[in-house]
C-alpha positions in Angstrom: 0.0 0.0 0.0 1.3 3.8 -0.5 1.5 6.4 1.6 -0.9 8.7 1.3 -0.4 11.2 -1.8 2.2 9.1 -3.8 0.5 7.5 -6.9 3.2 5.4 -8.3 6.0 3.7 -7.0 9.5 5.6 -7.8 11.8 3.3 -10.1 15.0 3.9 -12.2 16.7 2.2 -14.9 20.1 2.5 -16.7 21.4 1.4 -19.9 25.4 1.9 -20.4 28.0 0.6 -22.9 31.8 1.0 -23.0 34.0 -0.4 -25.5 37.9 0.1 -25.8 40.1 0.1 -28.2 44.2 -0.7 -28.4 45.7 -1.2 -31.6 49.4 -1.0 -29.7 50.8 -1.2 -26.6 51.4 3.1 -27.3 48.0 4.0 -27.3 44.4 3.0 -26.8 40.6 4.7 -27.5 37.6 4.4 -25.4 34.2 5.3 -25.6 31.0 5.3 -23.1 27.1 5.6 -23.5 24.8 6.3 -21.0 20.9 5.9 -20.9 19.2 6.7 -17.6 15.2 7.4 -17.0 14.0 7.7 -13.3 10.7 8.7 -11.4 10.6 9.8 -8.2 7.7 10.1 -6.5 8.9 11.4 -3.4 9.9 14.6 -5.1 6.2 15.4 -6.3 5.6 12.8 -9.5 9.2 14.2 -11.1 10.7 12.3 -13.6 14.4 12.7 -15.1 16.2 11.7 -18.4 19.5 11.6 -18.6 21.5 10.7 -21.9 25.8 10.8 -22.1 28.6 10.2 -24.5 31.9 10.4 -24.3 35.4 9.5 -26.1 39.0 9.0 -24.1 42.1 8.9 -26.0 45.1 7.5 -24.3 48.9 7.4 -24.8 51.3 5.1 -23.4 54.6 6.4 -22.5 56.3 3.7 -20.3 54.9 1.2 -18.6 53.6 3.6 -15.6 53.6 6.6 -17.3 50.7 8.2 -19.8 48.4 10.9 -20.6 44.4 10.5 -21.0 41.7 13.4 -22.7 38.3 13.2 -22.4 35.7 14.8 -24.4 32.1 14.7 -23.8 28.3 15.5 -24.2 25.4 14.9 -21.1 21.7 15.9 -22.1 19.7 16.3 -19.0 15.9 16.5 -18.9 13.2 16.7 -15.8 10.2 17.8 -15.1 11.3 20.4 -12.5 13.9 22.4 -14.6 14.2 23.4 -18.3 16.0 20.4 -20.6 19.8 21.3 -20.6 23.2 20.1 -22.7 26.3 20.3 -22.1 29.6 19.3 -23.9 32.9 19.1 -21.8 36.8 18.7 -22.9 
């Protein structure tokens, strides 16, 4: 039984991928995708979408030594707030 007021039990779900690449032992590729819906009812009936991407190059200098970038895009959407992007580097 619910509490009083809620209407539908909050749930959440994700869907994610990663794959990696090496063609050497020098350097390596990776990328990430990233599905999330929730619904939370605790909040007042809100519901959230949340979509990602993202690529990481890496070099390998010595065995313990390298350098990683990261480049990205996250697409946010809820009920509460206006729908928002955003790409990072």
């Amino acid at each position: 039984m619910q509490p009083e007021g809620i209407k539908s039990k909050p749930h959440a779900w994700r869907v994610t991928d990663a794959y990696t690449f090496q063609p050497n032992e020098h350097f390596a590729m990776q990328a990430v995708f990233l599905y999330q819906n929730s619904k939370n009812v605790a909040a007042g009936e809100s519901a959230d979408e949340w979509i990602s991407a993202g690529i990481r190059p890496m070099w390998f200098f010595t065995k313990h030594t390298g350098l990683s970038l990261e480049a990205g895009w996250d697409y946010v959407k809820n009920d509460r707030e206006n729908s928002r992007a955003r790409s990072t580097s």
